[in-house]
N, C-alpha and C positions, 0 to 999 in steps of 0.2 A: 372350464375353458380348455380349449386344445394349448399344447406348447406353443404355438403361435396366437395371440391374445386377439381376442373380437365379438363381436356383440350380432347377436342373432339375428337381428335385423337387417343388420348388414351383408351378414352372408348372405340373408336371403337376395338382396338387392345383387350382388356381387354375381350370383347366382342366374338372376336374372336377365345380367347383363352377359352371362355367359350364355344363356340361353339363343339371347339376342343375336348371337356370331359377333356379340363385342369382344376384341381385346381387354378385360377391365385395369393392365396393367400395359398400355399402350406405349407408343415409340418414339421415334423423331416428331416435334411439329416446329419447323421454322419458318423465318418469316415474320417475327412476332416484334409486336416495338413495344417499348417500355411504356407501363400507363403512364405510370410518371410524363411523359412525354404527349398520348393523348388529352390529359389536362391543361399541362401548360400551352399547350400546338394545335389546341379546339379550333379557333377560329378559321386556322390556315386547314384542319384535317375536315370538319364539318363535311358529313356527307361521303366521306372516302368510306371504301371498305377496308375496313382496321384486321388484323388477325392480334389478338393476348394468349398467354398461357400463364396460368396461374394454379393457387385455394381457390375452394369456395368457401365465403368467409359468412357467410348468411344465404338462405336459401328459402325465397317463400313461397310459395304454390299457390296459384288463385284459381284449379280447376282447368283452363283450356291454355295457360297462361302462367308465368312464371317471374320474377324479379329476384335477379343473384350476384350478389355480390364476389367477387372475382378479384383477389391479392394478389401481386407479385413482388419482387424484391424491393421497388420503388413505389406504389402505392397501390391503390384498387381504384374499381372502375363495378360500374351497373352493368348489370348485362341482361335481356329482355330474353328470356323463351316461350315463342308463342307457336300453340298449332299450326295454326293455318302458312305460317310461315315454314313449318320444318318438317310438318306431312306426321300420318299417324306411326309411323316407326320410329323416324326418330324421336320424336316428343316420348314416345314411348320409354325408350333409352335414355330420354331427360328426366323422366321420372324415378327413373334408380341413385340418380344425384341427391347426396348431403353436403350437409358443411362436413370441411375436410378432405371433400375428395380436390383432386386436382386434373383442372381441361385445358383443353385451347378452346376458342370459341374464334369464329369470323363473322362479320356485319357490319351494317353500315353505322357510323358513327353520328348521334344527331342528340339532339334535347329530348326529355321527357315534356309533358303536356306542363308539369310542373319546374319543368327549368335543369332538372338533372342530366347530366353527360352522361349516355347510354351507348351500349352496343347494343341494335337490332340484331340480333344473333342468325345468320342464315345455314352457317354448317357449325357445327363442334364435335371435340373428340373425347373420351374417354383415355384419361392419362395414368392417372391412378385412381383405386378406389382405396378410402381409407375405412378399416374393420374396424376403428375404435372412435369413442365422440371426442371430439375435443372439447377444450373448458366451457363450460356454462357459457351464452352469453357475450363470446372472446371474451371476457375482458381478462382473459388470463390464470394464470393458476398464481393461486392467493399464497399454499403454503410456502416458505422460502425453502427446508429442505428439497421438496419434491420440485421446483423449480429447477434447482444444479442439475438433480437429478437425473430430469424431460427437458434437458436444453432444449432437446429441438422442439418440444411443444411449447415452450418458454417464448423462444423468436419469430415463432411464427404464431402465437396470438398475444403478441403484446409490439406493439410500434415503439415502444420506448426503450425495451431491451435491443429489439435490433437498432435501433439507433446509435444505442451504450457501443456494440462492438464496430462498426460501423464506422464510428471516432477512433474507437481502436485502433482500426487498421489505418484509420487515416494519420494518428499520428506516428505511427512505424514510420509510414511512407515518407512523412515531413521529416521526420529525424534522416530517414538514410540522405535523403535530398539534401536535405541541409550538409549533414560531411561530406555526402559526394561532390557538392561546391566546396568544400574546404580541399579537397585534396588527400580526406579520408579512404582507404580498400577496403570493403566489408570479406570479411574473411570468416571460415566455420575452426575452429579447434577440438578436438575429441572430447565428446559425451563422455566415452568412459576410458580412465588413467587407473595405469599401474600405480601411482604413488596419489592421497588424495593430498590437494596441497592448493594455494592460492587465497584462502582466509579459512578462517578459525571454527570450525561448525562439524559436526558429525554426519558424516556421509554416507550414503546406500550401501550394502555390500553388495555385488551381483560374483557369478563365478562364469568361465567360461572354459568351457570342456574341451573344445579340441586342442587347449593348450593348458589345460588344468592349472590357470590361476584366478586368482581372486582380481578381481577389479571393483573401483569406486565409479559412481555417477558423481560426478562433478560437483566442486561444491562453487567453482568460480573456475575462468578461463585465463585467469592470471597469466601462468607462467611459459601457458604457452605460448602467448600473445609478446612476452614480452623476448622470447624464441625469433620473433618474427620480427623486433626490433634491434636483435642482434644480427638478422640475417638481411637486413638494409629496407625492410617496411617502417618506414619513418614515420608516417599515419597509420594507423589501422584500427580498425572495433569490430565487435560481433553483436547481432542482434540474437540472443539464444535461448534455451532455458539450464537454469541453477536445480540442481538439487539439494536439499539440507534438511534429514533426518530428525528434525525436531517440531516442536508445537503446532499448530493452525487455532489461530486466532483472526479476528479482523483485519489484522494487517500483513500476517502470516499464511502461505499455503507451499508445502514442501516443495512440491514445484511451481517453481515464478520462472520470468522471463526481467534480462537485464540488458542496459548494453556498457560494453565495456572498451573504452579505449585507452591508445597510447601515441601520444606524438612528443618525436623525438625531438631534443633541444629543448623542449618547453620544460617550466617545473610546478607547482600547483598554486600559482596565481595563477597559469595560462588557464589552467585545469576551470578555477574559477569564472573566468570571461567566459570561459566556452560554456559551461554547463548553463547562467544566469542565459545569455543569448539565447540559448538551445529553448528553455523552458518558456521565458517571455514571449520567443518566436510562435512558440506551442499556444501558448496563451490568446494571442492578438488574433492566434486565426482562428481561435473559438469566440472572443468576445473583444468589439471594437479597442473596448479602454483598457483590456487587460484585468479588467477586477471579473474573478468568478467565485460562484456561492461555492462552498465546500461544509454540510453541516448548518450549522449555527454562523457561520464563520463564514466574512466574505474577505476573499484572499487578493492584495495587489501585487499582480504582477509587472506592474510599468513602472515601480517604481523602485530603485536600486535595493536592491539585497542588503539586508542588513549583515553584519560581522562582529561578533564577541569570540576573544579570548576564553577557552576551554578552562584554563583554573580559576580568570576573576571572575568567570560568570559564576561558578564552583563555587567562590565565595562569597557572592552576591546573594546566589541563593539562600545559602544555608548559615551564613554569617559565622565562617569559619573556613581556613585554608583546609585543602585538598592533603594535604601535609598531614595532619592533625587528626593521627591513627584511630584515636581513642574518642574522638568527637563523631568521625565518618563511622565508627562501627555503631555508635548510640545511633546515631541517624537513623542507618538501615535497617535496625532495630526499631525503632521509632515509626518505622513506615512499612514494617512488616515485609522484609524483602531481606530473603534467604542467601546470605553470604560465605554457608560454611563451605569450608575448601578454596577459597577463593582469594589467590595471593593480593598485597597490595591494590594495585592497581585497579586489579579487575572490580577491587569492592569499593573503591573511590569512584570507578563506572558506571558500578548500578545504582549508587545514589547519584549521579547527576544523571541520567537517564530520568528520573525520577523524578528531579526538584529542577531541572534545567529544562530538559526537550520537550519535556510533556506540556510544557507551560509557552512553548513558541509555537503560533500559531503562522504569525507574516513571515515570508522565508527569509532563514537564516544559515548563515554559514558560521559554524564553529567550527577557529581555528587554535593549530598548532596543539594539539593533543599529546598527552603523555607517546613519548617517545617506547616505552615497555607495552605498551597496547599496539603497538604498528611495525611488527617486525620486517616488515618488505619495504618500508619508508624510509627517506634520508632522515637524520637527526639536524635538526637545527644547527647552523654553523654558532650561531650567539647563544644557545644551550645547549648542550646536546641531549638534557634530559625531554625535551621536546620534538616532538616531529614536526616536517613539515607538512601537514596532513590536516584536509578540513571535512566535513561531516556535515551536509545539507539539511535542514528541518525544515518543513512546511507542515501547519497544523499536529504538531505533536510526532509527526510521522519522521524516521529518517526515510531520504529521498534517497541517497549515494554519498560517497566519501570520493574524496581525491587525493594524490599525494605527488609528491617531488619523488623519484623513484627509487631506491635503492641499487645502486650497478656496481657497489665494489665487491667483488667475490667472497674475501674474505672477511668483510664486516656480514654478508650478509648470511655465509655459513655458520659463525658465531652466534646470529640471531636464531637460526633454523635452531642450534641444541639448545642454545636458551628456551626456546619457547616447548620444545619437545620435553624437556627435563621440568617444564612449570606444569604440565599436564598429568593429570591421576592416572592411575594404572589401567582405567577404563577406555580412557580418551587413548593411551600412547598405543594401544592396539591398533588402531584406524592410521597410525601416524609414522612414517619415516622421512626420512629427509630427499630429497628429491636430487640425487647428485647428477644427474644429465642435467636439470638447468643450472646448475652450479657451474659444467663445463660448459655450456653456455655463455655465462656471464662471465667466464674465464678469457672466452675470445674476446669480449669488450662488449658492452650494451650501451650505448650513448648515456646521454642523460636525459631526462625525459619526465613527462607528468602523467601521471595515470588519471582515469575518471570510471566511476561505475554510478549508473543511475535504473533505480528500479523501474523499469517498465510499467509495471502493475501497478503501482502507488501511482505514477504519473498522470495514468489515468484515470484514477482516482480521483484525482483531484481537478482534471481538465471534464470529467463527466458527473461530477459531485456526486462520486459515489463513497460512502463510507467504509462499506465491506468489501475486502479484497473477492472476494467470491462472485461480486457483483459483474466485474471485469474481466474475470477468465471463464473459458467457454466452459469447460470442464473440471472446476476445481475437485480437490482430492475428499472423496465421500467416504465414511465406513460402509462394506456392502450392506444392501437389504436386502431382504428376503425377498419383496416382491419384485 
């Protein structure tokens, strides 16, 4: 094959139609109404001349005669090419047509002898010709690698996938609508920061030359957001994406999309109400009652969120306090989950990750969490070894955490070396302290509740998809050679 990939046939046809004085890589065709639209509007369009542009999604030749199926972003339609109708040129120029290329076609709109909605095709154009076959058959490419791979052969022969992103984009839109009636500013904050800072993860390095330093990709828009709560945006969220330097799993892909907001005066019950609303909302306008399949698992959303306590569920679990050094390290021994280097806390975290969230399927809110795990959180007034800080689960999955916000400068410069001095030698490389939001939070930062909820998981779960891969157009692949 040449550098540019195609099937001899094709070129021959391509060929052909070059011959023809066809453009086979043709221009504008407007004027075109959605199929979607001739199905539903048969009765009222019957007989009109329609103009589509689309695939050709099936293509069958009967000799003087033709029946071709014709896709566009909302559905497909029949479409009739016949001799005697389009003269011996252009049928001729019909006959260089596959599945895969893409036309417009114009005709009268009417029944088949057998009842099918047809275009009598009397002009068409030549829009694109495609040099490669598409899947067997449509019904799509099987492999799941090679699918991320050929998104775009993914969406355009499979209706189910386009439909997956399709909800996608619709629940973006229902989210921003939804805070834009609250009283929410959707705002952008920088992709890449001199300091990486805003939660706990290891982050990209990039460098930039004209000013020879190192920068991070984002691992959260935290601190800038909350920059903007000192500077009198009392609501605000970003719809974005995160980066974070680590694993790809199911439910993991280094780059995801979040959204993250902040409204001032509230603390994390607000955070609560809003998040449960948010998601229910999400819920009802996929499915009347609120209950959708997710897996094995049919999930209700109409009926209030459950809520447990972070150390008694702790104990509940594992029939043993959180407390109880020498018991939690048997545990995660017990369960094959690697804790070396991992102060306190954090190894009290991966067994209940473990024995707690993996085992919530109906959504739940864990609250008030170890206070040493949420260094940007207020501390419980009635403990202070507690935060106020809760952690959404649906189906095993974390969705987002929320917290009451931390705004006193100097509790929270205390947190920043704490948590910098709890990190190995490896980690404190990527790590400094962010002293611009420090003088930030020095002018005053209200009080206020934070919320972050992962996009991607969301949809997950509103398109009962299991694999995060499933949801993003382009998840992160190792290259291939082909």
């Amino acid at each position: 094959m040449s550098p540019i990939e195609s099937e001899d046939f094709r070129v021959a046809k391509l060929n052909e139609l070059k011959k023809a004085g066809v453009d086979p890589y043709g221009g504008r065709f407007p004027d075109t109404t959605k199929i979607s639209e001739l199905t539903d509007s048969f009765e009222k369009l019957e007989g009109a001349t329609v103009r589509v542009a689309g695939r050709i999604m099936n293509h069958r030749p009967m000799g003087k005669a033709s029946f071709t199926d014709i896709k566009d972003r909302s559905g497909s339609v029949q479409a009739f090419f016949q001799l005697k109708r389009l003269g011996e040129e252009k049928f001729h120029i019909h006959n260089q047509l596959e599945p895969g290329d893409i036309v417009g076609a114009e005709g009268e709109l009417t029944r088949t002898r057998t009842g099918e909605i047809t275009i009598f095709v009397e002009k068409f154009e030549v829009l694109s010709k495609a040099l490669l076959q598409p899947p067997e058959k449509w019904h799509g490419l099987k492999d799941a690698e090679l699918r991320y791979r050929r998104r775009y052969v993914d969406l355009f022969s499979s209706d189910e996938v386009m439909e997956c992103f399709r909800k996608r984009s619709q629940i973006i839109e229902n989210i921003r609508r939804y805070l834009a009636e609250r009283g929410f500013l959707e705002v952008e904050t920088p992709m890449m920061q001199s300091v990486a800072g805003g939660a706990a993860a290891r982050p990209f390095v990039t460098h930039h030359n004209a000013l020879d330093i190192d920068l991070f990709l984002r691992v959260a828009p935290e601190l800038y957001l909350k920059r903007l709560l000192v500077g009198g945006m009392e609501r605000v969220y970003e719809i974005n994406r995160n980066f974070r330097n680590e694993g790809i799993d199911r439910q993991h892909n280094p780059e995801f999309t979040s959204l993250e907001l902040y409204q001032a005066y509230g603390d994390y019950t607000d955070m609560m109400v809003l998040a449960e609303d948010i998601i229910r909302t999400l819920a009802l306008q996929v499915s009347d009652d609120g209950r959708l399949p997710f897996g094995e698992h049919t999930i209700d959303y109409a009926k209030p969120f459950k809520k447990i306590d972070y150390f008694e569920a702790f104990e509940e679990a594992n029939g043993f306090p959180a407390g109880d050094m020498a018991k939690v390290r048997d545990r995660a021994a017990e369960l094959e989950i690697d804790v070396s280097g991992l102060g306190q806390e954090l190894t009290v975290d991966r067994v209940f990750e473990r024995t707690v969230e993996d085992a919530l399927i109906q959504p739940t809110f864990i609250v008030d969490y170890p206070a040493a795990l949420s260094p940007l959180t207020k501390p419980a007034d009635a403990d202070p070894a507690k935060a106020e800080r809760w952690d959404l689960i649906i189906a095993g999955m974390e969705i987002g955490p929320a917290y009451t916000e931390l705004n006193d400068p100097r509790v929270q410069e205390k947190k920043f070396m704490q948590q910098l001095e709890g990190e190995d030698a490896a980690e404190q490389t990527f790590r400094s302290i962010d002293r611009d939001f420090l003088r930030a939070l020095s002018h005053g930062m209200p009080p206020a509740g934070g919320l972050g909820l992962g996009i991607d998981r969301l949809v997950m779960l509103m398109t009962n998809k299991t694999a995060i891969r499933e949801v993003i157009l382009f998840p992160l692949l190792r290259p291939s050679d082909d």
